[in-house]
C-alpha positions as CSV (number, residue, x, y, z in Angstrom):
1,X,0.0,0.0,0.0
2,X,1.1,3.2,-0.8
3,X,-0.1,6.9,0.6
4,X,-0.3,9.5,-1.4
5,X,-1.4,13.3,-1.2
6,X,-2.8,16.1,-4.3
7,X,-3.5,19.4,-3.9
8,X,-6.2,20.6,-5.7
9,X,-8.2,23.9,-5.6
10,X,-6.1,24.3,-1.8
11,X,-7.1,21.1,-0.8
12,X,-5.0,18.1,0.1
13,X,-6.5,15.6,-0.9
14,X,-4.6,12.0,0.4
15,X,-5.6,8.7,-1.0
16,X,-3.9,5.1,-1.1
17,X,-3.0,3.2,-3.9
18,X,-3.4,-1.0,-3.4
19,X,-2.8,-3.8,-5.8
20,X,-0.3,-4.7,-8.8
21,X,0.9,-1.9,-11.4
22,X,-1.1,-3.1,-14.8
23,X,-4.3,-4.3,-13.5
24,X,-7.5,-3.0,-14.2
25,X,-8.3,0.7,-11.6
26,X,-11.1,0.7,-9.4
27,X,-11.3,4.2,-8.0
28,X,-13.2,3.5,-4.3
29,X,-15.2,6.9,-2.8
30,X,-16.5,6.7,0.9
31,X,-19.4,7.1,2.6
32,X,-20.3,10.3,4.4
33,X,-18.8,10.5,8.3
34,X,-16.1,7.9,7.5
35,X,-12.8,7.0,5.3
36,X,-10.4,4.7,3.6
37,X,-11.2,2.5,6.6
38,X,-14.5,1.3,5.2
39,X,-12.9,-0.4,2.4
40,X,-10.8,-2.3,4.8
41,X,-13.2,-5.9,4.3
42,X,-12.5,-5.4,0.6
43,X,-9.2,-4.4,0.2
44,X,-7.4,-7.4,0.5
45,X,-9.8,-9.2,-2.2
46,X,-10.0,-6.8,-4.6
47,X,-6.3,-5.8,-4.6
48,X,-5.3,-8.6,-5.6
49,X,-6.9,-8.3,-9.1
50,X,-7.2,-5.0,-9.8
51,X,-5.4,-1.4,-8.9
52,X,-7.1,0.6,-6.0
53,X,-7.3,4.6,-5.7
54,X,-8.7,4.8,-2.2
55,X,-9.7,8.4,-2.2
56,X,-10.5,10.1,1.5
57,X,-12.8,13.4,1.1
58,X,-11.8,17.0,2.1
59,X,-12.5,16.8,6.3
60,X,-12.0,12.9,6.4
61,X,-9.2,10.9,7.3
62,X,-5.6,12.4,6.2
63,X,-7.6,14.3,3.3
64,X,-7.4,18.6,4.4
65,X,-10.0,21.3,3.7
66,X,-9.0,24.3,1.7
67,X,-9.0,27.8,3.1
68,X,-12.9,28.3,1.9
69,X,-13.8,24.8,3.6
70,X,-16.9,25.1,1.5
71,X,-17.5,22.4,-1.7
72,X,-19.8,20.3,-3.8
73,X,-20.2,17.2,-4.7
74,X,-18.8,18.0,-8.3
75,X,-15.8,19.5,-6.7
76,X,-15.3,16.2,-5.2
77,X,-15.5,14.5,-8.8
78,X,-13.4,17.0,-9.7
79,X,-11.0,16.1,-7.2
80,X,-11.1,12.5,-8.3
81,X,-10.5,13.1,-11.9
82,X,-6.7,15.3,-10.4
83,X,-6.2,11.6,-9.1
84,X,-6.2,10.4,-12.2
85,X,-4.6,12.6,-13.8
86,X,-1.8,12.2,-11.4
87,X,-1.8,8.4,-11.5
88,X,-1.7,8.1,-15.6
89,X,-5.4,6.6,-15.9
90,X,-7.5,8.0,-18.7
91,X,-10.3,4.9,-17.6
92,X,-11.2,3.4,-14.3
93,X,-14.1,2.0,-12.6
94,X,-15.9,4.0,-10.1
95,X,-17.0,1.9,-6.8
96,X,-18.9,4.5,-4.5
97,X,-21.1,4.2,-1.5
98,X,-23.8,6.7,-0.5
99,X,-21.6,10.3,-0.1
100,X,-19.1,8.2,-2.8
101,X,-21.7,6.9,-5.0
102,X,-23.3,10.6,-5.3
103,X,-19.8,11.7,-6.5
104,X,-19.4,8.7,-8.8
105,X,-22.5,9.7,-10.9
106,X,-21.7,13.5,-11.3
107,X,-18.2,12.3,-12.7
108,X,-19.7,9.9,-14.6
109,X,-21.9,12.7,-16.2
110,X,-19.4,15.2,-16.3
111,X,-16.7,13.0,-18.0
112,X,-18.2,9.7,-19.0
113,X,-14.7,9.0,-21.5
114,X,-13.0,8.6,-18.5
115,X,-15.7,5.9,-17.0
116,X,-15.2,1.8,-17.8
117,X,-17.8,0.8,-15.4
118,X,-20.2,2.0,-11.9
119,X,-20.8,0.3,-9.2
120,X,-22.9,2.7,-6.9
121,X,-23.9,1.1,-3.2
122,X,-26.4,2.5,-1.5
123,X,-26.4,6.0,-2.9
124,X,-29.4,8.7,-4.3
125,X,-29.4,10.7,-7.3
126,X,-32.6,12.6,-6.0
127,X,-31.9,16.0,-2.9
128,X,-32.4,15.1,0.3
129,X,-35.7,15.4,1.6
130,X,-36.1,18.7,3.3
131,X,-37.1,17.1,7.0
132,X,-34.2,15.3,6.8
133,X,-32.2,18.6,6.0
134,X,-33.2,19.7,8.8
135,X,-32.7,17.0,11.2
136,X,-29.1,16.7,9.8
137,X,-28.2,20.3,10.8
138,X,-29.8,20.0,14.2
139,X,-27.7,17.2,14.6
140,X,-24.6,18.8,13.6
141,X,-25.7,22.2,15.2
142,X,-25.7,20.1,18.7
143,X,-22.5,18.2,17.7
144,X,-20.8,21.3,17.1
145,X,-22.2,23.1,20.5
146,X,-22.0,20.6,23.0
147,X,-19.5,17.7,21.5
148,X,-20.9,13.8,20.9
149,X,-23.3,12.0,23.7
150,X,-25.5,9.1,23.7
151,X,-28.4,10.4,22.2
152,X,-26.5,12.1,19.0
153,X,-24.5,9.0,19.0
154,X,-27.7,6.6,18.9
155,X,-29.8,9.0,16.2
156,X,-26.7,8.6,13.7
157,X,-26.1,4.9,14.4
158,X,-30.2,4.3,13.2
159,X,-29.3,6.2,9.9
160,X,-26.2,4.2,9.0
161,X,-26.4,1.1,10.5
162,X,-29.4,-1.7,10.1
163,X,-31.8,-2.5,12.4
164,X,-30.3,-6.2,11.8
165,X,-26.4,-4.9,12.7
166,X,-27.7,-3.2,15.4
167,X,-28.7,-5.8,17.3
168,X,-26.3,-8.4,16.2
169,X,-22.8,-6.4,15.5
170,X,-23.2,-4.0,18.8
171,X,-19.5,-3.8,19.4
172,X,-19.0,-2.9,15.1
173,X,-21.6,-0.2,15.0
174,X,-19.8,1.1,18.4
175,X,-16.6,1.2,17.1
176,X,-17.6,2.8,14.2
177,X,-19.6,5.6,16.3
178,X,-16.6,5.8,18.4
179,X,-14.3,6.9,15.0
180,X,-16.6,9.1,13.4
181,X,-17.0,11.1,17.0
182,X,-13.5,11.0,17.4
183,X,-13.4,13.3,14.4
184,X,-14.3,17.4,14.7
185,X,-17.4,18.5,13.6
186,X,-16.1,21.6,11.8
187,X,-13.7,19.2,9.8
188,X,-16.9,17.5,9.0
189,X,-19.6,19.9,8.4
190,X,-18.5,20.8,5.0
191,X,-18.8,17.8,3.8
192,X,-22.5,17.2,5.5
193,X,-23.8,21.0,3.9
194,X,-21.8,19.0,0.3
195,X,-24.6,16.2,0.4
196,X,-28.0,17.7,2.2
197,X,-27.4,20.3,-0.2
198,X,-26.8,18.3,-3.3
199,X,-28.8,18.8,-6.6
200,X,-31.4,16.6,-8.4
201,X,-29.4,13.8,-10.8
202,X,-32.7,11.9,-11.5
203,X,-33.7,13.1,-14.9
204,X,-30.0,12.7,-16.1
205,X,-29.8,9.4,-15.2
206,X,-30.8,8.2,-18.9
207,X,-28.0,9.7,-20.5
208,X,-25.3,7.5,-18.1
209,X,-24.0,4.6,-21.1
210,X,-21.5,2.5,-19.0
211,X,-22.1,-0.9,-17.8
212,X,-23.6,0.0,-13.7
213,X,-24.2,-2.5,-11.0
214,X,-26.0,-0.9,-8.0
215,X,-26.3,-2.4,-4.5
216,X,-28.3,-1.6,-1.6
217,X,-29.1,-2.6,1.6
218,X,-33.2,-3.5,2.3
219,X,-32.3,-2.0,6.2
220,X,-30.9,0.8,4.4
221,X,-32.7,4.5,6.3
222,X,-30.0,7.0,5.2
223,X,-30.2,5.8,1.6
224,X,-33.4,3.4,1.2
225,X,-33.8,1.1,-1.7
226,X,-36.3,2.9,-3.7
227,X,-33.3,5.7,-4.2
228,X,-31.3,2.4,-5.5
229,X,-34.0,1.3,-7.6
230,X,-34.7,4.2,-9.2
231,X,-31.2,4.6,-10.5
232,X,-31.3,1.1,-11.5
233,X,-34.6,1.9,-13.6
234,X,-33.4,4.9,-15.5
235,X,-29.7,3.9,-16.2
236,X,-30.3,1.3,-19.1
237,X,-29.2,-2.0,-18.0
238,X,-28.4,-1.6,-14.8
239,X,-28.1,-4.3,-12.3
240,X,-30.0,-3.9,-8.9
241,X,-29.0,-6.2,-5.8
242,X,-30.6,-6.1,-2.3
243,X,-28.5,-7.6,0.4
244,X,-31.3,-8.6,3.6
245,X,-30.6,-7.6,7.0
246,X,-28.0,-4.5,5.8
247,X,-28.2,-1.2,6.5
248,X,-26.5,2.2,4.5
249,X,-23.0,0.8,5.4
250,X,-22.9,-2.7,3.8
251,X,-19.1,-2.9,3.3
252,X,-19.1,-2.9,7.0
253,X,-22.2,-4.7,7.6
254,X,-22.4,-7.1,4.8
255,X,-18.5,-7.3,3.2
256,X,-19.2,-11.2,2.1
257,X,-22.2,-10.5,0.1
258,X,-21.0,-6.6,-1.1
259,X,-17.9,-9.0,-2.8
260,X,-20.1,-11.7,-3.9
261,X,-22.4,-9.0,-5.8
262,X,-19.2,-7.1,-7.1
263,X,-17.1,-10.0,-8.4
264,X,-19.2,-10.9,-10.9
265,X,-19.5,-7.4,-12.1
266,X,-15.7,-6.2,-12.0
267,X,-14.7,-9.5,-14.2
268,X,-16.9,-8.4,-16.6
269,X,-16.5,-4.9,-17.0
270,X,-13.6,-3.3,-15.1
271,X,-11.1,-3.8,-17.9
272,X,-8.9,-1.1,-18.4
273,X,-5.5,-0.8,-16.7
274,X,-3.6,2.5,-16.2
């Protein structure tokens, strides 16, 4: 594994690069709240077949805001496409979930010569609904007033993890709270504003001609399946799988079936090498 760091727009932007020089590039994109760490069930499957750019968002992980703090989601695509530059790729495939998937589909629209393949877990292309704008604010409003406590910590546990891990995986969805409060909320909040506030994809979806495999968990409450099936409607041939008993982070939750859903997928279509 290698760590690497661009600046772009006064941003440093750090991501990891996993796997053989010459195999076929899967560019991986995060979930909201999290990092490179939520690859970590996949990484040492995938990288053995195929090159990974494990990209960390402005505010996350090693990854650095810029001096306005403030950005889009098509800055972040933006930010992915100075990877490749950087790295010598003129195709990858894009593997995103929710925050990452969101990001996948603006590049996809905004440079689909640059796309081999999509594989978009449980993600929207619709704005967020405004009472959950609002709840999300009054969330972070607290979180950036008072610090983390039970409550806040129990509210954002029901949005990313399934009822299913909930109950069964209490020390995962504990460490996981534990890492994403262990984080400062004004590192984070730019971010958060980046996907409540994020456009309508919906009626663009049509235009998306790549091969696109989209997963989703049926617990899913941050991202629920009829986001995922929609996407899987309007982008033509697109392939919808539900995994039972997941929830919005099913690389965490669910790693055996996520992999069982994307091997099929990347041995078909994630082809080009750098």
């Amino acid at each position: 594994m290698i760590e690497k760091t661009i600046t772009v727009a006064g941003a440093n932007i750090a991501y990891q690069v996993h796997g053989p020089d010459g195999a076929p590039v899967l560019l991986l994109g995060h979930g909201l709240l999290f990092d490179h760490r939520m690859w970590a069930p996949l990484i040492p499957e995938l990288a053995q077949r195929y090159r990974l750019l494990v990209v960390e968002v402005r505010g996350h992980g090693s990854s650095k805001l810029s001096e306005t703090s403030a950005f889009t989601l098509e800055d972040l695509a933006a930010d992915w496409r100075a990877i490749l530059d950087a790295e010598g790729v003129a195709r990858v495939t894009l593997v995103g979930l929710s925050m990452g998937g969101m990001t996948a589909l603006r590049f996809a629209l905004a440079w689909p010569e640059r796309v081999e393949a999509l594989a978009l877990l449980d993600t929207s292309a619709q704005p967020e609904p405004l009472w959950k704008v609002l709840k999300y604010r009054s969330l972070v409003t607290v979180w950036q007033r008072v610090g983390s406590n039970r409550l806040i910590a129990a509210l954002v546990g029901q949005v990313l993890f399934g009822r299913t891990t909930r109950r069964n995986q209490p020390g995962l969805v504990g460490k996981e709270l534990g890492q994403i409060f262990g984080k400062r909320a004004e590192d984070l909040a730019p971010a958060i504003q980046s996907v409540i506030g994020r456009g309508d994809l919906s009626q663009r979806l049509d235009t998306i001609m790549r091969p696109t495999l989209v997963i989703v968990g049926d617990e899913d409450a941050a991202c629920p399946p009829k986001c995922s099936r929609l996407i899987a409607e309007r982008i033509l041939g697109a392939k919808l799988v539900e995994l039972p008993r997941c929830g919005h982070m099913s690389t965490l939750e669910s790693p055996a079936a996520v992999l069982a859903a994307l091997d099929p997928f990347l041995t078909a279509h994630a082809r080009s090498v750098s």
